[in-house]
KOLZASE-819788 format. One line per 2 residues: number of its first residue (from 1); for each residue y, z, x of N, C-alpha, C. Coordinates in nm, 3 decimals. Example, Ala and Ser with C-alpha at 12.3 -4.5 7.8 and 13.67 -1.06 7.14 Angstrom:
! KOLZASE-819788
1 = -0.569,0.780,1.319,-0.450,0.780,1.230,-0.330,0.780,1.320 | -0.225,0.708,1.285,-0.106,0.714,1.367,0.003,0.787,1.290;
//
This chain:
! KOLZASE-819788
1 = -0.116,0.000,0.086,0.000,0.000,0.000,0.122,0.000,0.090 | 0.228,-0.089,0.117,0.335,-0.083,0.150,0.439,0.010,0.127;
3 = 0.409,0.060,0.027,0.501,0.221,-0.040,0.464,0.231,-0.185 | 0.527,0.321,-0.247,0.477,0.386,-0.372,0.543,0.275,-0.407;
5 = 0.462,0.236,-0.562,0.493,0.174,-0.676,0.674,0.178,-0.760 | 0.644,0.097,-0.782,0.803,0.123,-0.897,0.749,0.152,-1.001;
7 = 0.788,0.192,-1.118,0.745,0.201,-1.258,0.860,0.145,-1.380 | 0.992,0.212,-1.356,1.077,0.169,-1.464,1.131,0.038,-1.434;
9 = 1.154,-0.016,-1.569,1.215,-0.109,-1.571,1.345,-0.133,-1.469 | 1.419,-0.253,-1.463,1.517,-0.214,-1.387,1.637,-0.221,-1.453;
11 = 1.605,-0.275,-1.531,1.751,-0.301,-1.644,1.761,-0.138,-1.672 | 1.692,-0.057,-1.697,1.696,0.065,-1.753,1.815,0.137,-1.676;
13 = 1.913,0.230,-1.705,1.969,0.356,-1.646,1.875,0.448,-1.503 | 1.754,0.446,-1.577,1.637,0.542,-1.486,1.568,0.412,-1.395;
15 = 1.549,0.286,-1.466,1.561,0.232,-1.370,1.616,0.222,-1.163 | 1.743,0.179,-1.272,1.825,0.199,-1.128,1.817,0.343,-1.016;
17 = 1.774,0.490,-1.058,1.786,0.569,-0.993,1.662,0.572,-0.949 | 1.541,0.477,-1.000,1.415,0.472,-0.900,1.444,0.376,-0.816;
19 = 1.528,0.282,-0.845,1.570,0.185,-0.720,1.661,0.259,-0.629 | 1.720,0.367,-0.614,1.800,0.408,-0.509,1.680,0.518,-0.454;
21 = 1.625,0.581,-0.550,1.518,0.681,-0.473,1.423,0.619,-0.357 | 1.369,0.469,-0.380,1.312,0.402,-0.335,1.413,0.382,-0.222;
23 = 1.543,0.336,-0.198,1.639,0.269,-0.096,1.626,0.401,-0.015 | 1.634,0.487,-0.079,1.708,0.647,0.037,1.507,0.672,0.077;
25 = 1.404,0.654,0.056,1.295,0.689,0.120,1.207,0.598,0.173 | 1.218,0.488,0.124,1.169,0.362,0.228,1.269,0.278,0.336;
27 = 1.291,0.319,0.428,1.419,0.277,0.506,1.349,0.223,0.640 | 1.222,0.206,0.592,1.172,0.118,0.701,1.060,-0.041,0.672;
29 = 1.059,-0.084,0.793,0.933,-0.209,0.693,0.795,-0.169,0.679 | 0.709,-0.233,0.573,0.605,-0.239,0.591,0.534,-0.194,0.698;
31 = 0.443,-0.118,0.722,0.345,-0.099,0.819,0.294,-0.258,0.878 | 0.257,-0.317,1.030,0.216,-0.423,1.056,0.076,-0.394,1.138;
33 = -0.022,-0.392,1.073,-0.142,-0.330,1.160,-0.244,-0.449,1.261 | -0.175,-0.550,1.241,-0.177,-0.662,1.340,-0.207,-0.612,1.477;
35 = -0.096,-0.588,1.592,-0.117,-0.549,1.712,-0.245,-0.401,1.724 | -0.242,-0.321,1.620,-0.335,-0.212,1.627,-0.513,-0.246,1.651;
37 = -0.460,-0.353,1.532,-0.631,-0.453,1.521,-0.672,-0.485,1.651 | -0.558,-0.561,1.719,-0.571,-0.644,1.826,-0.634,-0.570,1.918;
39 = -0.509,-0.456,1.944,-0.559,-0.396,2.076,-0.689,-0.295,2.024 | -0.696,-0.276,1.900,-0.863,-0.187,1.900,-0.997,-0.285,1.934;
41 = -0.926,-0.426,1.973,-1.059,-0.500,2.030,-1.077,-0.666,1.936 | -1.021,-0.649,1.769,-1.062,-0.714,1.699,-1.006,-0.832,1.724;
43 = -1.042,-0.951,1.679,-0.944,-1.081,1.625,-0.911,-1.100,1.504 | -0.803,-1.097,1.475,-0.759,-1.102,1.343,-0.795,-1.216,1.257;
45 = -0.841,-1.236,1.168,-0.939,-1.352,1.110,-0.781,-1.370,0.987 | -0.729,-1.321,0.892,-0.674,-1.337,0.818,-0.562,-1.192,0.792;
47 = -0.432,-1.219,0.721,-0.356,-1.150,0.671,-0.317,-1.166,0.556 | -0.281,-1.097,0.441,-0.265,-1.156,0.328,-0.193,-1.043,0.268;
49 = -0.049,-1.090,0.217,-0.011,-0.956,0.099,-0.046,-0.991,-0.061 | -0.022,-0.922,-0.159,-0.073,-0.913,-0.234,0.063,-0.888,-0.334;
51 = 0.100,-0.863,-0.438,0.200,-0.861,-0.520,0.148,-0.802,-0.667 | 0.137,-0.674,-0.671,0.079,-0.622,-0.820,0.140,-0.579,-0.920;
53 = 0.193,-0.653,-1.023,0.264,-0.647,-1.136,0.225,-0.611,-1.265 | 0.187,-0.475,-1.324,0.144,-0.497,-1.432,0.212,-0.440,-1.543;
55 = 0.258,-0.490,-1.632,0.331,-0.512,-1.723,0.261,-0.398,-1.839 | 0.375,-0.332,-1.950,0.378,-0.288,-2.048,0.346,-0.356,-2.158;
57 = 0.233,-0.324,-2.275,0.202,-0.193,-2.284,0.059,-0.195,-2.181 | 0.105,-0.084,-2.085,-0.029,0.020,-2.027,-0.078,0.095,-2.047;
59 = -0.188,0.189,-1.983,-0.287,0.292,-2.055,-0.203,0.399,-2.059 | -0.220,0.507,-2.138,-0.194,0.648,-2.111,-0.148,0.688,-1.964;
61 = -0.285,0.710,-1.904,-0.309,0.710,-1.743,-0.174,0.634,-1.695 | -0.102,0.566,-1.710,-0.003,0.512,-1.583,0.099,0.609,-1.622;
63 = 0.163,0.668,-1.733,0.236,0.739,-1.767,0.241,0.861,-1.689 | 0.104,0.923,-1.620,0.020,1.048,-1.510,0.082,0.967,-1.389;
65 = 0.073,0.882,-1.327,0.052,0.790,-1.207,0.204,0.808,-1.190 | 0.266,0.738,-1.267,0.432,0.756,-1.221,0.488,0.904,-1.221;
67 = 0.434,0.946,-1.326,0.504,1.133,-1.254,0.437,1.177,-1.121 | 0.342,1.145,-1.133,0.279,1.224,-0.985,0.323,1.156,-0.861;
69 = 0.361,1.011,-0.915,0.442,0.953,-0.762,0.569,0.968,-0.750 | 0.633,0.987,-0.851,0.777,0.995,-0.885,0.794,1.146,-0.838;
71 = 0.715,1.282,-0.898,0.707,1.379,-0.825,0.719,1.367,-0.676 | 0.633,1.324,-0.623,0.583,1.287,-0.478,0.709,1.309,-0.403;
73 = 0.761,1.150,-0.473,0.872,1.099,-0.396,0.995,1.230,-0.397 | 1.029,1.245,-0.522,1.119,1.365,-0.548,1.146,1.448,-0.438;
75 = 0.990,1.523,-0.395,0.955,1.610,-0.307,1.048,1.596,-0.162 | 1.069,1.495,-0.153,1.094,1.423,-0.029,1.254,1.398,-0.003;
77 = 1.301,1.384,-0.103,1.434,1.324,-0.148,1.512,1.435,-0.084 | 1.510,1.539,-0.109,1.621,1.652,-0.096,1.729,1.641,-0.152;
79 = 1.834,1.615,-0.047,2.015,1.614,-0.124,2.051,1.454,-0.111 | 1.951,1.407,-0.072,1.972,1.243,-0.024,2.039,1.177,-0.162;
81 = 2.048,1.222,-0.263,2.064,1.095,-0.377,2.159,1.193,-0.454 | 2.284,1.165,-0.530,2.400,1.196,-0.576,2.281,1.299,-0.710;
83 = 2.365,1.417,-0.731,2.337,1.546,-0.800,2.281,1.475,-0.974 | 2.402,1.386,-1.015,2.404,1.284,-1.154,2.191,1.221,-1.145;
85 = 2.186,1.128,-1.018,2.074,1.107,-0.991,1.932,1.170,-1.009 | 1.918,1.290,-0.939,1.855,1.361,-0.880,1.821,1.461,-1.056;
87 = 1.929,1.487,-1.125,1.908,1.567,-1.286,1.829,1.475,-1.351 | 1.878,1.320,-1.366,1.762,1.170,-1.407,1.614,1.239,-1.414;
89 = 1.660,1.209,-1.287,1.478,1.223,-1.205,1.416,1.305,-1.254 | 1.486,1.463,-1.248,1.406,1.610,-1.272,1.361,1.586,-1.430;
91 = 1.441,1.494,-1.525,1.405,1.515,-1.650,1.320,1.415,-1.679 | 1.320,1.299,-1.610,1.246,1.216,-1.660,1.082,1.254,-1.619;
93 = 1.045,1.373,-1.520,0.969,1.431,-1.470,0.907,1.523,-1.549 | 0.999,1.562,-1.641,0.955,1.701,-1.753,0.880,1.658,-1.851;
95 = 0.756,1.728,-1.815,0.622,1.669,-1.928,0.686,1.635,-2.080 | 0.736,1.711,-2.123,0.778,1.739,-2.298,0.933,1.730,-2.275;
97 = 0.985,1.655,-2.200,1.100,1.615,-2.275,1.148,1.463,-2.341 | 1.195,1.484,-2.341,1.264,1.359,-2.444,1.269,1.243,-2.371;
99 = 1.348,1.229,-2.220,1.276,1.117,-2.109,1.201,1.123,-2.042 | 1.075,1.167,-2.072,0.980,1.231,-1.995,0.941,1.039,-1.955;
101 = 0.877,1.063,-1.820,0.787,0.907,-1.792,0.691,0.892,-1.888 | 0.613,1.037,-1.895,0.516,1.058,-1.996,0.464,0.986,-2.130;
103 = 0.618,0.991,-2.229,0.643,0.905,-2.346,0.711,0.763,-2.364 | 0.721,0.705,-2.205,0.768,0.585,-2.219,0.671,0.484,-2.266;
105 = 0.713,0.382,-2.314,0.599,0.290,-2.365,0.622,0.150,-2.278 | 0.741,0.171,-2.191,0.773,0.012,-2.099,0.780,0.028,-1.997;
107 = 0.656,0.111,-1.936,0.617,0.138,-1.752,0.578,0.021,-1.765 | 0.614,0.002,-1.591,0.525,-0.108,-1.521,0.484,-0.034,-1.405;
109 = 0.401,-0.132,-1.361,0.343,-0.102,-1.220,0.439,-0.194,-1.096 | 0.449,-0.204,-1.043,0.515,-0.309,-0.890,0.495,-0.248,-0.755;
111 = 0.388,-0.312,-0.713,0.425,-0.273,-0.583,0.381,-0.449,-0.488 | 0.329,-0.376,-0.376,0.306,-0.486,-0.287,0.132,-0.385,-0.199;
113 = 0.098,-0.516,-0.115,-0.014,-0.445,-0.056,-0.072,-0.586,0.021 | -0.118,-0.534,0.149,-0.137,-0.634,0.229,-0.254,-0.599,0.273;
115 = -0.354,-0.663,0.259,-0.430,-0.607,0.364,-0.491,-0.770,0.524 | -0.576,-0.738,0.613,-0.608,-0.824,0.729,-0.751,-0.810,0.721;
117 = -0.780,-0.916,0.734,-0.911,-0.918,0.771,-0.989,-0.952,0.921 | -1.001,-0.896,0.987,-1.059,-0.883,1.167,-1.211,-0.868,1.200;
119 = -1.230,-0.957,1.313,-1.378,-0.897,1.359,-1.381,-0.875,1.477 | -1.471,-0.852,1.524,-1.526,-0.816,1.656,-1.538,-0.922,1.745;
121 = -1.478,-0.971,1.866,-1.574,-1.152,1.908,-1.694,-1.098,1.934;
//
């Protein structure tokens, strides 16, 4: 996985503050496990990313998936993201409230994911 998933829409309000949560904790690229392969001996046979989009309506279960990553991320955040932001987040986090992720019905999934394929000569 290249980094945690997105979930909200982006047009959304909460949207946008998972797009800055995302800007203030991914501030680097992709992992490139290319040279690691290499020098652990292998030849790299193939690389390939991947692009996983899955669209609303989803199961129950993704509604769990985005709090627990959205938690995650939270965890991490500290004072990094404006106070207005950061209240978003905490509520859209709250099992039984009113923006809970919980009761949304227009999660998505987005992420990215690459994986290589290598052998041995």
């Amino acid at each position: 996985m290249d980094f945690f998933p997105r979930f909200l829409p982006d047009d959304s309000a909460l949207g946008g503050v998972e797009a800055r949560l995302h800007a203030v904790l991914n501030d680097r690229p992709a992992i490139d496990w290319t040279e690691d392969l290499t020098r652990a001996g292998f030849d790299l046979e193939a690389e390939r990313p991947f692009t996983v989009e899955l669209a609303a309506p989803l199961p129950a279960a993704t509604g769990r998936y985005a709090r627990t990553s959205l938690r995650r991320m939270r965890s991490h955040v500290g004072d990094r993201l404006p106070a207005a932001d950061l209240a978003a987040l905490d509520d859209s986090l709250d099992g039984d409230g009113p923006h809970s992720v919980l009761g949304r019905e227009d999660l998505v999934v987005r992420t990215t994911r690459t994986t290589w394929a290598a052998r041995r000569p």
